[in-house]
N, C-alpha and C positions, 0 to 999 in steps of 0.2 A: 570454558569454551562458549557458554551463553554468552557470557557478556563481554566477550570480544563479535561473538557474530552481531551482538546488539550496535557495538558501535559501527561495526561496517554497515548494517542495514540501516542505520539513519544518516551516515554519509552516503548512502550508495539514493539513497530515495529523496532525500533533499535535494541531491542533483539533479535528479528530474527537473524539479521549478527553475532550477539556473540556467540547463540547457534548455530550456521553453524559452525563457529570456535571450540568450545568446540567440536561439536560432528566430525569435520574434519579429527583429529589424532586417530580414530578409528574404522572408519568404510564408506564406501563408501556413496558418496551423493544420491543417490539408495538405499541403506539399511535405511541411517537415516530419507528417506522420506515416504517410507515405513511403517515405525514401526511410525512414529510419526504420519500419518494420520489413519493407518487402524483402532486401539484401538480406537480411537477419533472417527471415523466414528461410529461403533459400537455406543456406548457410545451416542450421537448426533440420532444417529436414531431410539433407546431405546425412548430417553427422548422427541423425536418429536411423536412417535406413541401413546407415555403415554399420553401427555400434548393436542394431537391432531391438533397441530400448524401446520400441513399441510392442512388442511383443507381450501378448497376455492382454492388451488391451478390448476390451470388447467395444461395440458399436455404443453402447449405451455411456460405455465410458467414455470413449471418443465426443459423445453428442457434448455430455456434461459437459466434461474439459472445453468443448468448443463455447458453451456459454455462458463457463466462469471468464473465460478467455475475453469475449466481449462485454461484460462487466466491468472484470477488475483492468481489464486494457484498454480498449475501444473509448467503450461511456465514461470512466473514470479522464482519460486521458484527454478526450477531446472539450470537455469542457472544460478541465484544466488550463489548456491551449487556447482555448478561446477567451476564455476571461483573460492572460495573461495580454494576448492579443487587444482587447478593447482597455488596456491601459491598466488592470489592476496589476497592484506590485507583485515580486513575486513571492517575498517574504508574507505578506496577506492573503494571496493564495495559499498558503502551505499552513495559515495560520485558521483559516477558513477551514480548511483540507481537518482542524487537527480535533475536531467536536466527533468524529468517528469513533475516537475509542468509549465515548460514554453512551453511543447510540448499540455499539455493537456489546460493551459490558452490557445494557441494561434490556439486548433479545437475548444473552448466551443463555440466561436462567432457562425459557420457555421456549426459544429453537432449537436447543443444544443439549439440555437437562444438565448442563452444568451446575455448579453452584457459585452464586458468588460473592464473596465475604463481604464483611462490613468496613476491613483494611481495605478490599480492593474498590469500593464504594466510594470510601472515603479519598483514596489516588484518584479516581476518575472524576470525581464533583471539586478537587484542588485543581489537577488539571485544564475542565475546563475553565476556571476561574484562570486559571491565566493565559489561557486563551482569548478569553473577553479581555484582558487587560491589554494586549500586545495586537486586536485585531483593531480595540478603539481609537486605541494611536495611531495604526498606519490610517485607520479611513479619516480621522480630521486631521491627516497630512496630505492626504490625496486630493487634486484639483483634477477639474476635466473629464472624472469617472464617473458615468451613470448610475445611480444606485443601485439598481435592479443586475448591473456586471459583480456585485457582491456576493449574488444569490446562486449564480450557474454554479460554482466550485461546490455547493452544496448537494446538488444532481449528481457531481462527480464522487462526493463523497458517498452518498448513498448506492453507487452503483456498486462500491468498491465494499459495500456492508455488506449488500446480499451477493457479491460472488463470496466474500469470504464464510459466508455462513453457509452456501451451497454448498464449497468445499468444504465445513465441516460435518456436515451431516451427508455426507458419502461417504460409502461402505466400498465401494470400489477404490482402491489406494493406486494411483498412477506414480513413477516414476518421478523427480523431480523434472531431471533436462524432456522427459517425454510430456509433461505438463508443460513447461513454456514452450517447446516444438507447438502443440495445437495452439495455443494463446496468440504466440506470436503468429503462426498463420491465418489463424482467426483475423487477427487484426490488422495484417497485411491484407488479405482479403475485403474486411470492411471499410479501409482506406481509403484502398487503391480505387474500389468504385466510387467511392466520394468523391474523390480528387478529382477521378475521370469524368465525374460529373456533372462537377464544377468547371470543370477545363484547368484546374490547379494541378493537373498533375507535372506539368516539364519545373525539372528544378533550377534556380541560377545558377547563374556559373562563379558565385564568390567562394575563394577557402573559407569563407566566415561560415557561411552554411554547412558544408562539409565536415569543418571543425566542428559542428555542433552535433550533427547528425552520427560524429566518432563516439560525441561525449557521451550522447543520450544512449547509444546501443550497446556502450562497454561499461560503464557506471550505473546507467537507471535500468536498465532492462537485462543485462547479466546480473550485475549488483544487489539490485533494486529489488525488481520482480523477483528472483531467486531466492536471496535471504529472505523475502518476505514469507513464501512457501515453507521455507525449510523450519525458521522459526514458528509458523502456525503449527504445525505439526510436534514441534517439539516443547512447546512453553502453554500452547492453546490460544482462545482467543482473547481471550480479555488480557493475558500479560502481552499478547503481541502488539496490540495493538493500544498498548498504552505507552507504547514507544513510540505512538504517531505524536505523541504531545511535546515530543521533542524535535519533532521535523519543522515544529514554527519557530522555536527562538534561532535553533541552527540554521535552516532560510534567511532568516531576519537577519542575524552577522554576516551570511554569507553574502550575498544579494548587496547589504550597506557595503562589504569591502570590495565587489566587484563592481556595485553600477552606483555605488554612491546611494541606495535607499535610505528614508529615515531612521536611526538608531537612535533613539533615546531612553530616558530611563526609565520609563514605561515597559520598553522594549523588555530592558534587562531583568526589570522586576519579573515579566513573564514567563523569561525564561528561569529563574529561581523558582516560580512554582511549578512549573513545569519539572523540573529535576526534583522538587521535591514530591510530585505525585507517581514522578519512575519507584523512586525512594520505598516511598510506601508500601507500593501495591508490588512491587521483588522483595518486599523487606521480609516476606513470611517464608519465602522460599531457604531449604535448608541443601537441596541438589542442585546439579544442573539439568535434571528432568524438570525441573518447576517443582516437584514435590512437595505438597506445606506439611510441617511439623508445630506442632501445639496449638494449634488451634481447634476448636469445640466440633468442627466438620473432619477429624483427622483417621476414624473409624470411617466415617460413611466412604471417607475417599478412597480408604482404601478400598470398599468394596465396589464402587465406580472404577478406580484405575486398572479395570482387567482389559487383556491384548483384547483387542477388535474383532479377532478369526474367532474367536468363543459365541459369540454372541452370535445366535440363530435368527430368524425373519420372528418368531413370535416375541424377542427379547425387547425391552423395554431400553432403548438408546440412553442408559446414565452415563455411560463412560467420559470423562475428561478427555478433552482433543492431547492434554500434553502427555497422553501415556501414549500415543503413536510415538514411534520413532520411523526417521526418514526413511524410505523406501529403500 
């Protein structure tokens, strides 16, 4: 089951970057973020007040979720949009995007009191090596790009670190769809004011935008944002998000077979380390809780992997994120 939800979450999240592209040539990163959460929020907060899945949720939870929501949506998404907009590719964005999992492996030790191995070290320093290999190529491909348009997807990556580690170190466990209900309102909210205040809110009138704005809310934002939760919670963070180092070679294919981007074998080579640092850092895994077997931390973890409801205010936070199971 993990590793079928892994491959829907790096098709569902790669899509992101292609619908940014699609919807780019028509309409401002403001307009398309706008129209693509406000409907959605609607819609999300219909089916929460129906379903009742808010319920149990306290104020305090509500806040949180509100400001993982403009994190990992809002500030992640808009600079994403924006860079894409001032001309970077969108395979280079997603390849930028993909230095997250070694930022977020290397706070889970001291935010999280995780542990994390010398296998899983060793996946996220392969990784980002091919990261650098497949981002140096697209940038001496790229003409007409400001340098400094390189650097914003990095804002976005970072935004998208500390919501994730905000949601791990909460002891309040919200519902999945009750999590992207606030998120997505959240960032309907923070949009719609931009847009309005830019005066980018009225959308065109092309199917091309509409088409994009179907792709972005059924693929990246059910898909996308969704798996991504659900895997954090069930694998933790340093396996989740060492599946972001595959979001840049599959961008990269994707991106060259739809708008013609660079591919070359720079490219490719990238994406081989890339699969070989998924390789790695799942190779210890013996469940599909994540659970590692034989390795020298296989005691302590177990006395970290206890349920979350045990654990009182004076307790000392060791628990591993992948011993939650989904709400």
């Amino acid at each position: 089951m993990n590793f079928l939800l892994s491959i829907a979450f790096v098709l569902c999240w790669s899509s992101g970057f292609i619908g940014a592209k699609l919807g780019a040539g028509s309409a401002s990163a403001l307009t398309i973020l706008m129209w693509r959460f406000l409907p959605l929020a609607v819609v999300l907060v219909v089916i929460a007040a129906v379903t009742a899945s808010w319920r149990g949720l306290t104020a305090r939870g509500l806040a949180r979720q509100a400001v993982i929501g403009a994190l990992s949506q809002s500030g992640y998404l808009l600079t994403v949009y924006y860079a894409i907009q001032l001309g970077v590719a969108s395979g280079t964005t997603a390849l930028i995007d993909g230095v997250q999992p070694l930022v977020a492996g290397a706070l889970a030790g001291p935010l999280l009191h995780q542990y994390v191995s010398r296998r899983q070290w060793l996946g996220l320093c392969l990784g980002v090596s091919g990261v650098v290999v497949v981002t140096t190529a697209d940038a001496a491909a790229a003409t007409g790009v400001a340098w400094w348009a390189y650097l914003i997807p990095f804002l976005g990556m970072l935004s998208l670190v500390a919501a994730t580690f905000l949601e791990g170190r909460s002891r309040e466990r919200a519902a999945p769809l009750t999590s992207l209900t606030v998120h997505c309102l959240t960032s309907a909210v923070v949009f719609s004011a931009l847009a309005l205040g830019t005066g980018s809110a009225t959308p065109p009138a092309q199917p091309a935008f509409w088409g994009a704005i179907s792709w972005l809310v059924v693929l990246s934002t059910f898909g996308g944002y969704g798996l991504y939760w659900i895997i954090l919670r069930r694998s933790g963070v340093t396996r989740v998000n060492t599946l972001m180092f595959l979001m840049a070679p599959v961008t990269a294919v994707w991106g060259a077979m739809m708008f013609g981007e660079p591919f070359g074998l720079r490219t490719l080579l990238g994406l081989g380390i890339g699969l070989a640092a998924v390789v790695i850092v799942h190779g210890g895994d013996t469940s599909a809780t994540g659970h590692r077997a034989g390795d020298a931390d296989g005691a302590r973890g177990a006395r970290q992997r206890r349920p979350s409801p045990v654990d009182g205010p004076g307790r000392a936070r060791t628990k591993d994120v992948s011993a939650r199971a989904i709400d």
